[in-house]
C-alpha positions as CSV (number, residue, x, y, z in Angstrom):
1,X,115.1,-38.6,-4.7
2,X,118.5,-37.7,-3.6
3,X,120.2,-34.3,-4.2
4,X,122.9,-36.2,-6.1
5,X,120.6,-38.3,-8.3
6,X,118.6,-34.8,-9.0
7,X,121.8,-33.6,-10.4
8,X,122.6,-36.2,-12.4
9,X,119.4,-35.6,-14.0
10,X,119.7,-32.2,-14.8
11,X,123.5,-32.8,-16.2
12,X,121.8,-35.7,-18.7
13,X,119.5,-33.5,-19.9
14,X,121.3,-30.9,-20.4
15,X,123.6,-32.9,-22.6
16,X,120.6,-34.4,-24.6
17,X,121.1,-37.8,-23.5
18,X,118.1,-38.4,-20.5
19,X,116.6,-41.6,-20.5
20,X,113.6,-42.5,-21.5
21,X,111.3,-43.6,-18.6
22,X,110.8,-47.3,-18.3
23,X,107.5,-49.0,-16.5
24,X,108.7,-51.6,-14.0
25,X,107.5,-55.1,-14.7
26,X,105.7,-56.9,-12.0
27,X,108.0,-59.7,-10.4
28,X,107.7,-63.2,-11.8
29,X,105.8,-65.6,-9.9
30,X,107.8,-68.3,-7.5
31,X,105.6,-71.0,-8.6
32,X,104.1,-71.6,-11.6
33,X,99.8,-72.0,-11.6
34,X,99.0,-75.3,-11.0
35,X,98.1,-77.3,-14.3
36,X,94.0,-77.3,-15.0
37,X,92.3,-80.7,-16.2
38,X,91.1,-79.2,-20.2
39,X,87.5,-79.2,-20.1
40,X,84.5,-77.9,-22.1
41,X,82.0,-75.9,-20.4
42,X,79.9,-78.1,-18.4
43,X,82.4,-80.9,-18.1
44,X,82.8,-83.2,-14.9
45,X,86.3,-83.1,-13.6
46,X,88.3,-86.5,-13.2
47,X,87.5,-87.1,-10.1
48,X,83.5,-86.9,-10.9
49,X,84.2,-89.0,-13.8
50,X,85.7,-92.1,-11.3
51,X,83.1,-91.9,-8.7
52,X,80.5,-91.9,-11.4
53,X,82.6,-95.3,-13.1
54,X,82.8,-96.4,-9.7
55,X,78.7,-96.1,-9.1
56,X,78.2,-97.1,-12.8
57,X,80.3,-100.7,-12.1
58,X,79.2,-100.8,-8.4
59,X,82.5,-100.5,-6.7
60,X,83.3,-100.2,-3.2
61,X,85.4,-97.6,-2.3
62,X,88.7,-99.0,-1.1
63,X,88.8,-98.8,2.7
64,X,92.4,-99.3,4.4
65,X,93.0,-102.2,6.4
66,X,92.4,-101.8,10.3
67,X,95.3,-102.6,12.1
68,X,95.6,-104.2,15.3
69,X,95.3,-101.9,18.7
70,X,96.6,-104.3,21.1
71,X,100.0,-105.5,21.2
72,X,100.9,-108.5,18.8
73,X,100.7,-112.1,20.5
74,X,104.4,-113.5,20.2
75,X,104.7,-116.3,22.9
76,X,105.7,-119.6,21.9
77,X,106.2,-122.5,24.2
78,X,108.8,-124.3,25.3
79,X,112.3,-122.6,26.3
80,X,115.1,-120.8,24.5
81,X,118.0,-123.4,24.6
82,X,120.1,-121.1,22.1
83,X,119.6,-117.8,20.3
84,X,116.8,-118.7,18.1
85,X,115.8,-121.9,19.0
86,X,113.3,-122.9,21.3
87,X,112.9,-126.4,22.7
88,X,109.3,-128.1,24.0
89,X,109.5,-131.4,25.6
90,X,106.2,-133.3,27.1
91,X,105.5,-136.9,27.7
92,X,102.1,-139.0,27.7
93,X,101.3,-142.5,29.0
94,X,101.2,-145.0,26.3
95,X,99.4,-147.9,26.7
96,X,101.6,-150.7,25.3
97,X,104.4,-151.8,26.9
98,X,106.0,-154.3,25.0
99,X,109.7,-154.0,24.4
100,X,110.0,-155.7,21.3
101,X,107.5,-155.0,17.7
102,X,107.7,-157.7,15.4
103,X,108.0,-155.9,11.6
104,X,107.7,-159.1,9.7
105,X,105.0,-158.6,7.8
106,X,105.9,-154.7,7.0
107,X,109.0,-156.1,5.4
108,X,111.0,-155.0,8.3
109,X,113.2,-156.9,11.0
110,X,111.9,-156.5,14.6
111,X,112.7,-153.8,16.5
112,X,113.1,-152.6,20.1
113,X,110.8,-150.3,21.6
114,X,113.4,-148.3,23.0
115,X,115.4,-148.0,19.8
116,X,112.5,-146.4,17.8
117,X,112.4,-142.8,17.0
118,X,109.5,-141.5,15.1
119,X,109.9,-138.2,13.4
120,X,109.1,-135.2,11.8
121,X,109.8,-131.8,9.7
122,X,107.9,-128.6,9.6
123,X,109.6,-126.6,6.2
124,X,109.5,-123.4,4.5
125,X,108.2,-125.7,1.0
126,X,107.0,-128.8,0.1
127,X,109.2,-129.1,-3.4
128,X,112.5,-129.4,-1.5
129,X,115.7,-128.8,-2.8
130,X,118.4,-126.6,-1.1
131,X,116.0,-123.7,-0.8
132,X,113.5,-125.6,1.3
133,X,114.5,-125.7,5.1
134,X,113.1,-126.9,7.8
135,X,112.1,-124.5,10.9
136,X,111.0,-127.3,12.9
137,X,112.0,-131.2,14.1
138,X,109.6,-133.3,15.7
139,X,110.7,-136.7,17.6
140,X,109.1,-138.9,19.7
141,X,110.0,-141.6,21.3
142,X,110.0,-144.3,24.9
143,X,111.1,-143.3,28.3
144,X,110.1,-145.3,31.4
145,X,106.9,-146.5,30.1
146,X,106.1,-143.1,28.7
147,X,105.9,-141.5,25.2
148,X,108.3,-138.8,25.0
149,X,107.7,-135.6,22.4
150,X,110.5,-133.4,21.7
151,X,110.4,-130.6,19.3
152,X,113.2,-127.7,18.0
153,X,111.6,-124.7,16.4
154,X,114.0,-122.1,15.4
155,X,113.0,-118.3,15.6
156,X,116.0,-117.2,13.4
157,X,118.0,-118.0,10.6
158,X,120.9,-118.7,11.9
159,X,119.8,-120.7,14.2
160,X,119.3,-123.3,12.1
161,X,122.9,-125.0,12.4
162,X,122.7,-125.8,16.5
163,X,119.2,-126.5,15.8
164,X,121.1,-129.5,13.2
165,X,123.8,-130.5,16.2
166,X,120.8,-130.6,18.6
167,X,118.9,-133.2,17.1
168,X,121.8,-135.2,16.4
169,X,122.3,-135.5,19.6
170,X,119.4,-137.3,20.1
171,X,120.0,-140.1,17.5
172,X,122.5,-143.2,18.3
173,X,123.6,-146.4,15.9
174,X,121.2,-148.2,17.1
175,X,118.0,-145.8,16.6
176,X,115.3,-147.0,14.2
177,X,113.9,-143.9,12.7
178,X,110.0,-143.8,11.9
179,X,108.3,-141.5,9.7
180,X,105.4,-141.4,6.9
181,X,107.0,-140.3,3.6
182,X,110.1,-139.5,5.2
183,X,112.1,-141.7,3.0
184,X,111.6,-139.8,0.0
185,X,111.8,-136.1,1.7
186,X,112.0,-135.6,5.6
187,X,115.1,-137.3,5.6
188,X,117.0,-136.4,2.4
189,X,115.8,-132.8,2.8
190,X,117.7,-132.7,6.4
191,X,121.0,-134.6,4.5
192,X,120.9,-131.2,2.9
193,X,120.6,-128.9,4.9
194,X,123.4,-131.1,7.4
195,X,125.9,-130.5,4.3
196,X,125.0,-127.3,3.4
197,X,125.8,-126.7,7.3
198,X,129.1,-128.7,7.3
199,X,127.9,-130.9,9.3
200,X,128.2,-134.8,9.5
201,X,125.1,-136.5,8.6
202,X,123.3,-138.6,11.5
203,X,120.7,-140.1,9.5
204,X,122.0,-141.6,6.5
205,X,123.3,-144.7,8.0
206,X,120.6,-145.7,10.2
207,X,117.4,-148.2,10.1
208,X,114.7,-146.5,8.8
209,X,110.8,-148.0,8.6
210,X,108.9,-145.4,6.3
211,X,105.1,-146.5,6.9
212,X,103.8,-144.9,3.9
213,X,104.9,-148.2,1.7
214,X,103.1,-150.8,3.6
215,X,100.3,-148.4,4.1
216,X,100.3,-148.4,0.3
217,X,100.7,-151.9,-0.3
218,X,97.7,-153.1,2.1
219,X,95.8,-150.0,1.4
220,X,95.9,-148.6,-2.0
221,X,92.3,-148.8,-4.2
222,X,91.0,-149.5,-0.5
223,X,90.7,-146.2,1.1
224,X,90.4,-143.0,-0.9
225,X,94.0,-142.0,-0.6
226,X,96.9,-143.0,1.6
227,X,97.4,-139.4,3.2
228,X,98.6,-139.6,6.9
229,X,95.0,-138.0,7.8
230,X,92.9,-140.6,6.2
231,X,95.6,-143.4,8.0
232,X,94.3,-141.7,11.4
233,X,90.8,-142.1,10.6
234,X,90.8,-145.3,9.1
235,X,93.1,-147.3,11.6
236,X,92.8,-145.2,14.6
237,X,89.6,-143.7,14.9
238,X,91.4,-140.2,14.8
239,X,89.6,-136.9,13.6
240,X,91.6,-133.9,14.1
241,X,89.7,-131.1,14.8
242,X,90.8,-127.3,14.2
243,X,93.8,-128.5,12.5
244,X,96.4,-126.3,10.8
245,X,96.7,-128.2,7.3
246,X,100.8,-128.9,6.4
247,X,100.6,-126.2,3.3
248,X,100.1,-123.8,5.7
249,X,103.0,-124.0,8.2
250,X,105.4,-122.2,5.5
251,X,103.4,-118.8,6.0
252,X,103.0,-119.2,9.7
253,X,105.9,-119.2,10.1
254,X,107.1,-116.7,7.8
255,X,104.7,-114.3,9.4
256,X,106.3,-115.2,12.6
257,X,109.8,-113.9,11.6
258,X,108.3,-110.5,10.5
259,X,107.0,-109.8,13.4
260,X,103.2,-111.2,13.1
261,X,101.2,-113.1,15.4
262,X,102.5,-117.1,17.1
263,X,98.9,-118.3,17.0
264,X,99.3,-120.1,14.0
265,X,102.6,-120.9,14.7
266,X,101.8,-122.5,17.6
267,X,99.0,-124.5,16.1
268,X,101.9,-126.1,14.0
269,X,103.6,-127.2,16.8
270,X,100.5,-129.0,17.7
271,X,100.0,-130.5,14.5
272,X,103.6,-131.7,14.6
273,X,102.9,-133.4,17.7
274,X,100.2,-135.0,16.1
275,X,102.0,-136.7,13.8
276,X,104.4,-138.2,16.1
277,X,101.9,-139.7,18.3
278,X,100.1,-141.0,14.9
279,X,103.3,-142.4,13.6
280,X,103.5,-144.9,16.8
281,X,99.7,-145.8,16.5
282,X,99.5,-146.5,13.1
283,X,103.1,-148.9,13.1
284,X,101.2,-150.6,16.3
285,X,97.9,-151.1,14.2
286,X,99.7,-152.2,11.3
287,X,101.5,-154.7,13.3
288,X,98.0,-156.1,14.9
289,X,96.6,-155.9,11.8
290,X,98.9,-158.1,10.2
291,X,99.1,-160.7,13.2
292,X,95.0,-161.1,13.0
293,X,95.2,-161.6,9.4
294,X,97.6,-164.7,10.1
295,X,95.4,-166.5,12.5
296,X,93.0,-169.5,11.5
297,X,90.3,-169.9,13.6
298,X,89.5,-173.9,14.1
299,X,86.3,-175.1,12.9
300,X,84.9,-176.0,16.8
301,X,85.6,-172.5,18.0
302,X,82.4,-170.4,18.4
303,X,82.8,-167.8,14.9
304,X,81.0,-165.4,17.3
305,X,83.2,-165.2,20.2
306,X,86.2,-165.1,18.0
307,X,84.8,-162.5,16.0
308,X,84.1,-160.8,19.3
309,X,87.9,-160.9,20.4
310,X,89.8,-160.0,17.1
311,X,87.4,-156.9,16.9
């Protein structure tokens, strides 16, 4: 103690008016205690109580998922033509050559083989509507003797618009689109998406042969069902194997924006290309079909050997 506060001291009590001495209280606490679970003696604490729920209901203990180690597999084929979209082009031998199909009996005028285009969408849904896009558009059609397959596939949303002016580019007045259902949604779900673009519409003024109505008409309480699939198998002896069904292309793709994996994105693009060749078998087969139910046999031909050649 100071001189000065001793001083003080003996001046206060002097005058009678010395303070009384005063314990110091202990500081307050920075934190206060943690919060205890209530229990009786003997009680299990919440954490005992789950793992014994968990035992009692045989529950697995939630493990997190493993993540992948490697680095993600992002190639897609083709090339990048514009930011976003990628463009594949391949061609096949095809082993009819004649340059005219006779639609008659589909209800359709005849057609040049050079004129048909057979196509194809990928989209983010099957109801359609102006929130259903597509992300990809097949074609296929004849170049020297050859089947040609194109396909756009955009990476990007914004893409989407010179993905639209690209394929129009491949379409003239006289092109006679093919498709399977494509009446009723390929097409008018691209007629949306063209205005929704501002862009003029390529495809509303042009032949179109939809196969899925003559399919139906010959076909229907004959087969099991009319899908595209069951056309393959039926007409063309076609079993796809390792096949990525249609309803899942939306989530492949989708997957492939956020960054995932192409795998399955890649497998759409086969089962695009699929299609497309289909499309031009089945019209073909149709066609033949249709020309061998005309023909009467005469009665001093040998059944077998005409059996034989219309097999």
């Amino acid at each position: 103690m100071s001189a000065l506060a001793k001083r003080l001291g003996l001046l206060r009590s002097q005058a009678g008016t010395a303070l009384p001495s005063v314990t110091p209280t202990p500081p307050m606490p920075t934190t206060a205690p943690r919060a205890q679970w209530p229990r009786a003696d003997g009680a299990r604490s919440p954490e005992e109580v789950v793992a014994q729920l968990r035992k009692l209901m045989k529950l697995r203990i939630p493990t997190p998922a493993a993540r992948p180690t490697g680095p993600i597999d992002r190639a897609l084929p083709g090339e990048e033509i514009a930011p976003g979209l990628r463009y594949l082009e391949q061609t096949a031998p095809w082993p009819r050559e004649d340059a005219e199909l006779a639609l008659y009996d589909i209800r359709h005028e005849p057609a040049q083989r050079s004129d048909l285009l057979a196509f194809d969408t990928e989209t983010t849904g099957l109801a359609g509507g102006t929130g259903t896009r597509a992300f990809m558009i097949g074609a296929a059609d004849f170049i020297d003797g050859r089947m040609r397959i194109r396909q756009l596939c955009i990476t990007t949303l914004g893409a989407e618009r010179e993905m639209l002016k690209t394929f129009s580019k491949w379409l003239r007045p006289s092109t006679v689109l093919v498709s399977y259902n494509g009446r009723s949604y390929d097409r008018p779900l691209l007629t949306t998406r063209y205005r929704l673009a501002r862009l003029r519409d390529p495809l509303i003024e042009l032949r179109h042969v939809d196969l899925l109505h003559p399919v139906r008409r010959r076909y229907r309480g004959v087969w099991v069902n009319c899908k595209l699939a069951t056309v393959e198998r039926e007409l063309l002896g076609v079993l796809r194997e390792d096949d990525l069904p249609g309803s899942e292309a939306p989530a492949a793709w989708l997957d492939y924006l956020r960054g995932g994996s192409a795998d399955k994105l890649r497998r759409v693009g086969l089962h695009n290309a699929q299609d497309l060749r289909s499309l031009f078998g089945v019209l073909e087969a149709m066609c033949d079909e249709a020309v061998i139910d005309s023909v009467v046999v005469p009665d001093d031909v040998d059944l077998a050997i005409a059996e034989s050649g219309f097999d």
